[in-house]
Backbone as CSV, one residue per row, in Angstrom:
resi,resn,N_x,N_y,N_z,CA_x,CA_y,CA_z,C_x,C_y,C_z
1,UNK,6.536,-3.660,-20.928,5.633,-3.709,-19.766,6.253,-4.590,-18.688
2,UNK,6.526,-4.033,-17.325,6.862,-4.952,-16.282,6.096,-5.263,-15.802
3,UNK,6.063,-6.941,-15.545,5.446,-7.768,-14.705,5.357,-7.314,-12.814
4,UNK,4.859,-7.115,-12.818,4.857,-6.534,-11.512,4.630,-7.884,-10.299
5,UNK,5.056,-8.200,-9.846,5.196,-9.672,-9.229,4.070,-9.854,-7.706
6,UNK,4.165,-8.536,-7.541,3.124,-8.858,-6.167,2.135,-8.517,-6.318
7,UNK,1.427,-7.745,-7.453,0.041,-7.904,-7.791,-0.613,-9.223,-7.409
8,UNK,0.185,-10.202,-7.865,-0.414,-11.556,-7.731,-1.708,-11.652,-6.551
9,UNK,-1.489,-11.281,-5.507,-2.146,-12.213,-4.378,-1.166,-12.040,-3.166
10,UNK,-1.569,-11.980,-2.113,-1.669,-11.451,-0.304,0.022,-12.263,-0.568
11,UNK,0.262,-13.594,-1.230,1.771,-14.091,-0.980,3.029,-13.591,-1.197
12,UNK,2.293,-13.338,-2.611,3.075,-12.584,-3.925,3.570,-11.263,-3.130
13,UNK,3.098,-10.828,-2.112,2.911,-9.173,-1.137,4.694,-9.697,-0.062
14,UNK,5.324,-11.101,-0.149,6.171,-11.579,0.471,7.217,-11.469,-0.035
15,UNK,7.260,-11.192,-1.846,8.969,-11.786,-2.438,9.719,-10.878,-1.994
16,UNK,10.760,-11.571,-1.264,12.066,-10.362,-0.936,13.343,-10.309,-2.101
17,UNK,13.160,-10.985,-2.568,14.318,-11.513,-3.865,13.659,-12.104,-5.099
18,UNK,14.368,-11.168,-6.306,14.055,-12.017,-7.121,14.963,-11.517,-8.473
19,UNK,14.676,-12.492,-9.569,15.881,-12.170,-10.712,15.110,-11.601,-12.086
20,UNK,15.894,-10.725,-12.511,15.075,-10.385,-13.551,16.129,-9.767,-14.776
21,UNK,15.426,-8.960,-15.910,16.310,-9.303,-17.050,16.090,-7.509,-17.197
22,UNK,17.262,-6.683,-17.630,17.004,-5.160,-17.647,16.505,-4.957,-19.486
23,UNK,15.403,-4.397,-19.412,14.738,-4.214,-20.785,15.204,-2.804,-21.580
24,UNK,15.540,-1.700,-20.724,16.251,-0.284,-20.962,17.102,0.323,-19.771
25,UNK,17.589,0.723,-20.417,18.985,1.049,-19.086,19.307,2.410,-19.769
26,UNK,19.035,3.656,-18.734,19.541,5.368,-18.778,20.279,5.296,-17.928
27,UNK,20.512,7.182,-17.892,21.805,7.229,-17.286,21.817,6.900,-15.859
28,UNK,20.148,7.079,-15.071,20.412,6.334,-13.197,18.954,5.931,-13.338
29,UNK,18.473,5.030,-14.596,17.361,4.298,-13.812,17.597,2.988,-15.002
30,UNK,16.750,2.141,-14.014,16.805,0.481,-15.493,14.910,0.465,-15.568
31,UNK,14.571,-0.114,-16.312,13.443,-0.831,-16.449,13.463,-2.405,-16.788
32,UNK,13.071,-2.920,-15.820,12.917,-4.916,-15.716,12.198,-5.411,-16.398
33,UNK,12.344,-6.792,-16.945,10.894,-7.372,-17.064,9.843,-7.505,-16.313
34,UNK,10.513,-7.628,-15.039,9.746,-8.419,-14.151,10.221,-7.683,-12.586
35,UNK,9.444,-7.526,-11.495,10.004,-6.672,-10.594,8.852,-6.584,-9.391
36,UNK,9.347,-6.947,-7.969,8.439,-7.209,-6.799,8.953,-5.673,-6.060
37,UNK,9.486,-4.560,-6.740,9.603,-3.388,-5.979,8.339,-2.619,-6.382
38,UNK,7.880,-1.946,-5.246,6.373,-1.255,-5.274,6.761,0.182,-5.777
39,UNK,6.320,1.123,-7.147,6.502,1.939,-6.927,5.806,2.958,-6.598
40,UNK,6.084,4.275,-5.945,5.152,5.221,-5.205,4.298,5.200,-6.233
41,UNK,3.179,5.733,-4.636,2.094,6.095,-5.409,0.696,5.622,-5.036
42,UNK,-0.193,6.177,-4.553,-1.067,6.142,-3.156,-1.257,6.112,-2.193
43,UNK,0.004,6.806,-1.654,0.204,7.294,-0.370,1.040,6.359,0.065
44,UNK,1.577,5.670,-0.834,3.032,4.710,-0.324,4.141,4.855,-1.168
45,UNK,4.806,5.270,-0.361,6.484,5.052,-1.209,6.919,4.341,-1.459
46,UNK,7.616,3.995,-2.565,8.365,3.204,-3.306,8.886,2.284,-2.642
47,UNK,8.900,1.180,-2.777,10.452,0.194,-1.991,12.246,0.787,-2.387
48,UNK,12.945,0.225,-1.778,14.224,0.080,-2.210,15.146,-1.065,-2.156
49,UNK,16.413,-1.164,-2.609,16.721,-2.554,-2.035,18.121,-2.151,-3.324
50,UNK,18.798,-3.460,-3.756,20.031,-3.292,-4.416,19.247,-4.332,-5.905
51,UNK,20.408,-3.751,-6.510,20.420,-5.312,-8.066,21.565,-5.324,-7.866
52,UNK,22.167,-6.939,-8.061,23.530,-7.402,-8.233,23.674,-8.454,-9.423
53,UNK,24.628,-7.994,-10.444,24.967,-8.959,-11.203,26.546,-8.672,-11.571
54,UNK,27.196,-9.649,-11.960,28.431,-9.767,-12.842,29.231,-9.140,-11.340
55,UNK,29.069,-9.718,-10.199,30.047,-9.209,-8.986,29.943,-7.951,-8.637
56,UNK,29.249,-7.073,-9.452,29.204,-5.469,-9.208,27.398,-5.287,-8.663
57,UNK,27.330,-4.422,-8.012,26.087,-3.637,-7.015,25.855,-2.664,-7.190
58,UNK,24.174,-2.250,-7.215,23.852,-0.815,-7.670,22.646,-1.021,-6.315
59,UNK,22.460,0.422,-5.889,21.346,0.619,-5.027,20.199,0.872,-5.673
60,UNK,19.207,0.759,-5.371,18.030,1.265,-5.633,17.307,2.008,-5.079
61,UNK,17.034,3.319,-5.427,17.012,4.652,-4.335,15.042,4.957,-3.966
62,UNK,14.744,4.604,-5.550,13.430,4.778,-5.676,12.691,4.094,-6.846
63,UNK,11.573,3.548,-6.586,11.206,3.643,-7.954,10.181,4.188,-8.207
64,UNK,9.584,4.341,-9.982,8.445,5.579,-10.181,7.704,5.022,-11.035
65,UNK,6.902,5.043,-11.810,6.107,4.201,-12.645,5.474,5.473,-14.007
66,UNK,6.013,6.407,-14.071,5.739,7.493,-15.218,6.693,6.846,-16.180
67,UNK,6.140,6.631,-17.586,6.874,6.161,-18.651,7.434,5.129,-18.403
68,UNK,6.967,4.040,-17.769,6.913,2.571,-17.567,7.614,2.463,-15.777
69,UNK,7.809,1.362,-15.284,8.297,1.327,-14.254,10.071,1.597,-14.413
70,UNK,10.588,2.633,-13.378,11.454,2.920,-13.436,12.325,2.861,-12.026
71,UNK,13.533,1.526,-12.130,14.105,1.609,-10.807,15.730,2.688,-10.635
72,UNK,14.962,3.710,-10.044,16.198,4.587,-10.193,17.514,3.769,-9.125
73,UNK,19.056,4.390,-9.687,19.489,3.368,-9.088,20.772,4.830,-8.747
74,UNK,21.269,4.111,-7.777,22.869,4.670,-7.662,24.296,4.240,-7.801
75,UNK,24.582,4.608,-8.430,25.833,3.468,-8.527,25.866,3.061,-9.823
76,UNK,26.411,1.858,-10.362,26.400,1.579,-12.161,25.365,0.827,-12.502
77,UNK,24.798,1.119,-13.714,24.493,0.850,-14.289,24.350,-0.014,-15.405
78,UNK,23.342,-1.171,-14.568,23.603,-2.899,-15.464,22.974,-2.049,-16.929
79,UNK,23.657,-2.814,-18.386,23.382,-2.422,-19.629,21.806,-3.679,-20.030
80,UNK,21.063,-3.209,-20.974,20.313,-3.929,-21.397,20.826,-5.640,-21.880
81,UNK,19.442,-6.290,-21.408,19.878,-7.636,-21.482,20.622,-8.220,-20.266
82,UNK,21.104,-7.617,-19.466,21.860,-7.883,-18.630,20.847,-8.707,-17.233
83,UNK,21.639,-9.683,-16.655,20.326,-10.386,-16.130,20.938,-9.711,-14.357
84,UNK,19.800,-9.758,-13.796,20.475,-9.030,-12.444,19.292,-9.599,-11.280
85,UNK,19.610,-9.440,-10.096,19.267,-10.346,-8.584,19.519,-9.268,-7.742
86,UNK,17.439,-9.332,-7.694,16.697,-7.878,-6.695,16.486,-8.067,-5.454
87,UNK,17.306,-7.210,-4.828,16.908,-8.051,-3.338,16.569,-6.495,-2.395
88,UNK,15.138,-6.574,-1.825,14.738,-5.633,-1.477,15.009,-5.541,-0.240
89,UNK,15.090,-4.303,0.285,15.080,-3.656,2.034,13.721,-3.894,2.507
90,UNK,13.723,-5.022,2.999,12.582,-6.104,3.520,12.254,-5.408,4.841
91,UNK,12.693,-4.733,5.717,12.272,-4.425,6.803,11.592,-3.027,6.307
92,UNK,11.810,-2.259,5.758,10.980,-0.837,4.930,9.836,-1.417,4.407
93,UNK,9.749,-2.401,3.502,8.780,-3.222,2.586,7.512,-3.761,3.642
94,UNK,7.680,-4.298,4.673,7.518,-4.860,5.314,6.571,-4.029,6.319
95,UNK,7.535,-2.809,6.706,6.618,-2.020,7.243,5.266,-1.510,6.362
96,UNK,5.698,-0.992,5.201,4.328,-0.206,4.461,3.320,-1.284,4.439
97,UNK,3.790,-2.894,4.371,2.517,-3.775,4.443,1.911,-3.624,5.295
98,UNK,2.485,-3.421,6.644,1.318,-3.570,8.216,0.695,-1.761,7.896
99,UNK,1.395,-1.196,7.766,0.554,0.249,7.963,-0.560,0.363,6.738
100,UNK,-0.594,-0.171,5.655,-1.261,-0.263,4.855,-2.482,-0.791,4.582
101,UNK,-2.259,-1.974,5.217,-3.462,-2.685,6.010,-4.306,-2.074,7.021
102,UNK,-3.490,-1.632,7.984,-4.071,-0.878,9.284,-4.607,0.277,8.323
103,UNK,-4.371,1.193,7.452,-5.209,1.944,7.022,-6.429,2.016,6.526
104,UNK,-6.661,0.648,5.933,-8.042,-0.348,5.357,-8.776,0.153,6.514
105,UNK,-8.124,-0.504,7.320,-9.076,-0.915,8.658,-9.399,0.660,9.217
106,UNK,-8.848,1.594,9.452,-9.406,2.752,10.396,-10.216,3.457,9.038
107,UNK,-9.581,3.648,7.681,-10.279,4.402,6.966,-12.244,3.702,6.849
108,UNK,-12.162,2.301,6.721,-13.500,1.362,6.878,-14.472,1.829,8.403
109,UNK,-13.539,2.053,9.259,-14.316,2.220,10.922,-14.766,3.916,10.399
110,UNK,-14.022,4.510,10.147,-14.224,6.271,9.753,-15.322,6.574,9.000
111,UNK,-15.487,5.773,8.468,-16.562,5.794,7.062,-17.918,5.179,7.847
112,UNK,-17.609,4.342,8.353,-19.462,3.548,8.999,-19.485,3.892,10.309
113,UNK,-18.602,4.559,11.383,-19.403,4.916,12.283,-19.453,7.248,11.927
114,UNK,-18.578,7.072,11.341,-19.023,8.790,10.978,-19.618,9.523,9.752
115,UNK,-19.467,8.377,9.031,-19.672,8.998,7.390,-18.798,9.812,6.504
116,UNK,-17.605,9.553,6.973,-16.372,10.422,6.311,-15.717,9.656,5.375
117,UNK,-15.452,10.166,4.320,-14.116,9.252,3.252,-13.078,9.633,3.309
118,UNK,-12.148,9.044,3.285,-10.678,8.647,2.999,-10.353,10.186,1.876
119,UNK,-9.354,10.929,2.460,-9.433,11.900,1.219,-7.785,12.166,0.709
120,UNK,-7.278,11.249,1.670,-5.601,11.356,1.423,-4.858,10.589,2.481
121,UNK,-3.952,10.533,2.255,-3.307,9.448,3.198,-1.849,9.708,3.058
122,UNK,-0.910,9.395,3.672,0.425,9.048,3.334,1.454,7.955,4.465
123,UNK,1.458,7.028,4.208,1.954,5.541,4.973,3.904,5.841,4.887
124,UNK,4.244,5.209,5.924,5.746,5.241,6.221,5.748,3.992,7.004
125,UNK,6.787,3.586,6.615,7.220,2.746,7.296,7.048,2.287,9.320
126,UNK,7.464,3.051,9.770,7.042,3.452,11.193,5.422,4.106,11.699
127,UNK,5.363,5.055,11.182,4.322,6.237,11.116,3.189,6.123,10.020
128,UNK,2.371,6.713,9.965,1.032,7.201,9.180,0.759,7.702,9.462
129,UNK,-0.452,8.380,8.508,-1.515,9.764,8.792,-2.318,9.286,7.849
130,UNK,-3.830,9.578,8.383,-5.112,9.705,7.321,-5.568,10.683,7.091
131,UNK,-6.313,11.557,6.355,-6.973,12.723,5.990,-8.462,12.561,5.977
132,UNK,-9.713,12.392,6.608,-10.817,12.383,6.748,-11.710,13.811,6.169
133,UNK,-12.859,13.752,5.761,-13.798,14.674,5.278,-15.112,13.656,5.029
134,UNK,-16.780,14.794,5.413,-16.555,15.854,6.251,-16.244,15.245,7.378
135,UNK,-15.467,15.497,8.810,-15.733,15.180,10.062,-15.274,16.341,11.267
136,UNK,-15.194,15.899,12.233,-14.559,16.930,13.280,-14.659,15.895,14.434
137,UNK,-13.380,15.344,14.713,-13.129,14.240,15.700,-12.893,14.820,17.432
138,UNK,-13.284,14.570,17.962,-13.451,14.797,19.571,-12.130,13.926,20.303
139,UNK,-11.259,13.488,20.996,-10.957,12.728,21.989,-11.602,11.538,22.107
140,UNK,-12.550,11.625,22.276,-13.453,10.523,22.553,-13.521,9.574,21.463
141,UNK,-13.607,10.860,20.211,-13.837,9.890,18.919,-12.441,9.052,18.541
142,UNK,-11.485,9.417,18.920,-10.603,8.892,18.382,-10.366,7.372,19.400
143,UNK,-10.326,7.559,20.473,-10.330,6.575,21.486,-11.578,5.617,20.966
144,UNK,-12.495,6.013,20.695,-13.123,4.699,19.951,-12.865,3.754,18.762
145,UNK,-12.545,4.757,17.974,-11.706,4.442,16.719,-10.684,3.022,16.907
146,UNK,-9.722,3.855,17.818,-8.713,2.691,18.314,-9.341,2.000,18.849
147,UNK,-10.171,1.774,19.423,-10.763,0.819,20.293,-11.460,-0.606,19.297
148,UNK,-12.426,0.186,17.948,-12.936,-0.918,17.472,-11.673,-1.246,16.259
149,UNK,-10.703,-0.541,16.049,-9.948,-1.154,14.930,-9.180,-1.890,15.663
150,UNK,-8.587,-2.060,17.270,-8.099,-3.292,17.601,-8.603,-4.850,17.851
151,UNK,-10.086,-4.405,18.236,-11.527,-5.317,18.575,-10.885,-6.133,16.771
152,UNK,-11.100,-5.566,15.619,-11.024,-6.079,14.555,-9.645,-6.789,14.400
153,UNK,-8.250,-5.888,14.580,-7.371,-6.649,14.289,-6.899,-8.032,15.269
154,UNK,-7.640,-8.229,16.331,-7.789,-9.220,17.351,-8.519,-10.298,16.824
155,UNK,-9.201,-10.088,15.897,-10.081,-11.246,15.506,-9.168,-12.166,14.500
156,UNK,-7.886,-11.302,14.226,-6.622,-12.068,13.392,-7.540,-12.470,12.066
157,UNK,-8.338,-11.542,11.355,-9.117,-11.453,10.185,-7.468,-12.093,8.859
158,UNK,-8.314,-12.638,7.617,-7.040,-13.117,6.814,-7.104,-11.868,5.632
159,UNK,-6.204,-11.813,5.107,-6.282,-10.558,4.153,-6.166,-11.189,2.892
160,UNK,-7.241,-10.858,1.507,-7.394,-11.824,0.657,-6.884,-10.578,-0.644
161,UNK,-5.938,-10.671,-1.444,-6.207,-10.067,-2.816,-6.563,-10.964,-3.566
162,UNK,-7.678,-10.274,-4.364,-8.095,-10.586,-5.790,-8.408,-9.701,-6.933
163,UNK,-8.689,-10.605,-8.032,-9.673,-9.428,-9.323,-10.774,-10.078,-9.323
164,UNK,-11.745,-8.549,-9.361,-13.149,-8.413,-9.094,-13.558,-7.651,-10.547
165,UNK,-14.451,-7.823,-10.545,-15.737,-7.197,-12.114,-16.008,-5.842,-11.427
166,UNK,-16.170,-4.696,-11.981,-16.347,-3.679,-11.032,-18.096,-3.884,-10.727
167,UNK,-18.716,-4.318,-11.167,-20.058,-4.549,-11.485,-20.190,-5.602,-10.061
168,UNK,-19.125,-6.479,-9.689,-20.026,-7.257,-9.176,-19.334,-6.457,-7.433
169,UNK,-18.236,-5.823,-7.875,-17.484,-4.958,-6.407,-18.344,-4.044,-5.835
170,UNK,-19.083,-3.061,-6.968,-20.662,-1.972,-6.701,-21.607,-2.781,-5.826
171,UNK,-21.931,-3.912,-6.228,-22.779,-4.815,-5.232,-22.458,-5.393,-3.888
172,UNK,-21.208,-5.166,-4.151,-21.125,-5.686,-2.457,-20.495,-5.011,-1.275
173,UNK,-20.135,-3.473,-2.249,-19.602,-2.585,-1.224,-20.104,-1.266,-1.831
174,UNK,-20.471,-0.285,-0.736,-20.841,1.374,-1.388,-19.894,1.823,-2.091
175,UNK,-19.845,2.352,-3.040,-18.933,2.694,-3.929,-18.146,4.065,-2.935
176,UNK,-19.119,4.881,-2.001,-18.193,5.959,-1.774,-17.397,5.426,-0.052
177,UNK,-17.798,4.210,-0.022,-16.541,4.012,0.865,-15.590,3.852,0.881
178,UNK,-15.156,3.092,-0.181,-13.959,2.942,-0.734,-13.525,3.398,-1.654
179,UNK,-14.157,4.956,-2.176,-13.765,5.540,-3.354,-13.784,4.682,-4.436
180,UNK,-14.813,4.096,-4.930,-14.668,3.337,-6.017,-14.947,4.458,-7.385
181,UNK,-16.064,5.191,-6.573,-16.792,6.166,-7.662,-15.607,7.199,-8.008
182,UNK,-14.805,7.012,-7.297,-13.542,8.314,-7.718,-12.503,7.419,-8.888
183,UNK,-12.393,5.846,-8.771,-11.843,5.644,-10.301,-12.664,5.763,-11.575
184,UNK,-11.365,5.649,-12.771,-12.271,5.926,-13.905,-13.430,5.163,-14.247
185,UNK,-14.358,5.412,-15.125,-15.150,3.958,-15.620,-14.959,2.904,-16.266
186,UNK,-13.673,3.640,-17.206,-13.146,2.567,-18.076,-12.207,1.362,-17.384
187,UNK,-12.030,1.397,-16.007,-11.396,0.784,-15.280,-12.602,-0.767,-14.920
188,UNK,-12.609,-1.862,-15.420,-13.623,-2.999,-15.160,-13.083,-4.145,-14.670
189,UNK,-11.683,-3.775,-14.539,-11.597,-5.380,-13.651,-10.709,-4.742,-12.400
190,UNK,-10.733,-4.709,-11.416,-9.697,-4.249,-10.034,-9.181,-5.499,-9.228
191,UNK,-8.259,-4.402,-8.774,-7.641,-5.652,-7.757,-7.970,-4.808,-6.739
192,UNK,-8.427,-6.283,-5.297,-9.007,-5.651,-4.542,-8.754,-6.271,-3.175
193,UNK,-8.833,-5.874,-1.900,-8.131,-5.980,-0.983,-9.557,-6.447,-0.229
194,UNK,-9.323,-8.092,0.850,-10.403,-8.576,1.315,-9.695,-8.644,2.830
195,UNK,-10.565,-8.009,3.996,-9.732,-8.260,5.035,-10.915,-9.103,5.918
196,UNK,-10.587,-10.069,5.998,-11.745,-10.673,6.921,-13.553,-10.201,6.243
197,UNK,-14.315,-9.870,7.120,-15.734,-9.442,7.132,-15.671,-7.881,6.963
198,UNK,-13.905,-7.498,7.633,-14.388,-5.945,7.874,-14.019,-4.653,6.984
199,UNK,-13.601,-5.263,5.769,-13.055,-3.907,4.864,-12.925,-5.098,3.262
200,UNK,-13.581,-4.159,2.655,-13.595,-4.679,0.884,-13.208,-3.165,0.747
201,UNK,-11.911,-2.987,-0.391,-11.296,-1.971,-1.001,-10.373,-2.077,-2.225
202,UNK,-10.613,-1.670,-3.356,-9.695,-1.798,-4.623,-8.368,-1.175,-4.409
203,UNK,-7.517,-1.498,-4.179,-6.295,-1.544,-4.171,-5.049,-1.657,-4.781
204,UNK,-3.810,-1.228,-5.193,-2.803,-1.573,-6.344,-1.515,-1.905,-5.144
205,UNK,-1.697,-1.397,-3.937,-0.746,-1.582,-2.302,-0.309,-2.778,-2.273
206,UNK,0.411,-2.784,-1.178,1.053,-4.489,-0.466,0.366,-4.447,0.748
207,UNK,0.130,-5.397,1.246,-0.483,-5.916,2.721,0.210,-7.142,2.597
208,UNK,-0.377,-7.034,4.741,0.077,-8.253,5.457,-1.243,-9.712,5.035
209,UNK,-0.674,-11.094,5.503,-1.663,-12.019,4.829,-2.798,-11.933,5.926
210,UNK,-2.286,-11.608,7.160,-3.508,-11.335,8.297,-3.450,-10.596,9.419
211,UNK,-4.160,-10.134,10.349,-4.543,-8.867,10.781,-3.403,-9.486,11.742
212,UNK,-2.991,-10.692,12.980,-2.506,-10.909,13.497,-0.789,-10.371,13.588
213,UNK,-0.500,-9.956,12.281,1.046,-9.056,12.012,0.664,-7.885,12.410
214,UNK,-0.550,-7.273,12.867,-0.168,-5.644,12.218,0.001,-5.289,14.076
215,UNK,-0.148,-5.900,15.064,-0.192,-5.418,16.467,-0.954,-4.652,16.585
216,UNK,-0.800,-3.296,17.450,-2.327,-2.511,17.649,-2.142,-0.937,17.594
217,UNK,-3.197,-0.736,16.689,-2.928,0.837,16.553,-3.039,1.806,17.837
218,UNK,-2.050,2.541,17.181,-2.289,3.669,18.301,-2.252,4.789,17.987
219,UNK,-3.202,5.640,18.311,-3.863,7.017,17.244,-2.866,8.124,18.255
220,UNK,-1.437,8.976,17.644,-1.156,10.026,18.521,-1.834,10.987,18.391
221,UNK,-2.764,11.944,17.019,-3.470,13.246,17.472,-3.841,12.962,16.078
222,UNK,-4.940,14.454,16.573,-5.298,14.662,15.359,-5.128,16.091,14.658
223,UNK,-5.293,16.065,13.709,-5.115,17.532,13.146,-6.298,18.269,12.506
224,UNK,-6.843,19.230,12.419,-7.883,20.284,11.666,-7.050,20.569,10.821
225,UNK,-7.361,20.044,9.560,-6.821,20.453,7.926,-7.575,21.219,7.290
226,UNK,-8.614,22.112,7.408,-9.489,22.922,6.518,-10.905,22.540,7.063
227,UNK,-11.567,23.053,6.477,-12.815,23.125,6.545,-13.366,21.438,6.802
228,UNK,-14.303,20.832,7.966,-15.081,19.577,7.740,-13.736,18.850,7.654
229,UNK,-11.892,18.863,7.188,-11.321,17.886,7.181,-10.043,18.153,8.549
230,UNK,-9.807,16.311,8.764,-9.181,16.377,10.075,-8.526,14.954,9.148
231,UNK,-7.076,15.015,10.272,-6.076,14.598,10.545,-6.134,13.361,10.994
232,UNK,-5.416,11.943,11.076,-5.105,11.488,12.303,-4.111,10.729,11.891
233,UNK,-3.065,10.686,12.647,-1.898,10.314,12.390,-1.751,9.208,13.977
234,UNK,-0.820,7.905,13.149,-1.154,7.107,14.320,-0.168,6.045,13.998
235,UNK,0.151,5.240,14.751,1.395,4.252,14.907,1.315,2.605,15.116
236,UNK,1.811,1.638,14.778,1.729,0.436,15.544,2.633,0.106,16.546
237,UNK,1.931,-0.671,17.489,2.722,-1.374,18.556,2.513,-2.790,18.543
238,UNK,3.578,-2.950,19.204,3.749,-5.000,19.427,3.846,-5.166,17.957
């Protein structure tokens, strides 16, 4: 089982480096003890970055988390036991934190001024897109959107992870805003994403420690995806 290092808490969401020990080694992936690379998977892609040990360098192309965490790599392959120094592509990493956050925030505004949930997503580094249902967004609507999710990220709100009881998370947030009711039941303790006053959401992502990093969204369009679901794909500035 790898320790997954930035679960920890909003800080832990910072390590750019760190050392760890290879537990299985195939022919292009290792598995760590211990490891601050995110792998895909909720609409965020994987980190990347290198391992270096014994003077020799391997890339790290992707990682995946089917049949334990797996950092696929290019290049050679450190053997088990072998101790090696992770140093991630901090400006990629870095990005999925601010867009990730900013997604809290518009999917939270989407939900209480329209009544729509979050039905898919996919975050990039530069870029995003959300998937909304039911809705049908106007011009207008979207210009508001941006309007109160900058009102929020202006207030430089702090971004808190923790673990919550799911029992006591039902009480203090609707379960279908944040898709709570869509995890399993057997799931009772979460980690969960606190942004200021304006978004409670269970989370496994990286974020920024406060709204003041993420600059200000800017919604380019939207899209009609099917029936009741729409698009909006949107960017940061500053």
């Amino acid at each position: 089982m790898t320790e997954m290092l930035y679960m920890a808490d909003a800080e832990a969401n910072y390590i750019r480096e760190f050392d760890a020990v290879v537990q299985e080694s195939a022919e292009d992936y290792v598995i760590l003890d211990r490891s601050a690379f995110y792998p895909v998977g909720g609409g965020q892609p994987s980190d990347t970055g290198i391992l270096r040990w014994d003077s020799r360098e391997a890339r790290v192309v992707e990682v995946t988390k089917k049949g334990g965490v797996k950092h696929h790599i290019e290049g050679d392959i450190p053997p088990v036991g072998e101790k090696v120094h992770a140093i991630l592509d901090w400006g990629k990493r870095y990005g999925h934190m601010r867009m990730h956050t900013a997604q809290h925030i518009v999917s939270g505004i989407v939900y209480d001024e329209f009544g729509a949930r979050t039905v898919g997503n996919q975050l990039y580094a530069d870029r995003s897109r959300i998937d909304f249902q039911p809705v049908k967004f106007t011009g207008e609507d979207l210009a508001r959107i941006e309007r109160i999710a900058n009102e929020m990220i202006d207030r430089y709100y702090p971004v808190e992870i923790r673990e919550v009881e799911r029992g006591q998370l039902e009480r203090m947030v609707k379960p279908e805003r944040c898709n709570l009711d869509l995890l399993p039941k057997s799931i009772r303790n979460l980690r969960v994403v606190f942004i200021g006053d304006a978004d409670i959401c269970p989370c496994a992502g990286t974020h920024v420690k406060n709204t003041s990093e993420l600059g200000h969204v800017k919604i380019l369009k939207k899209e009609n995806k099917g029936k009741q679901r729409m698009r909006i794909s949107y960017v940061l500035e500053g």
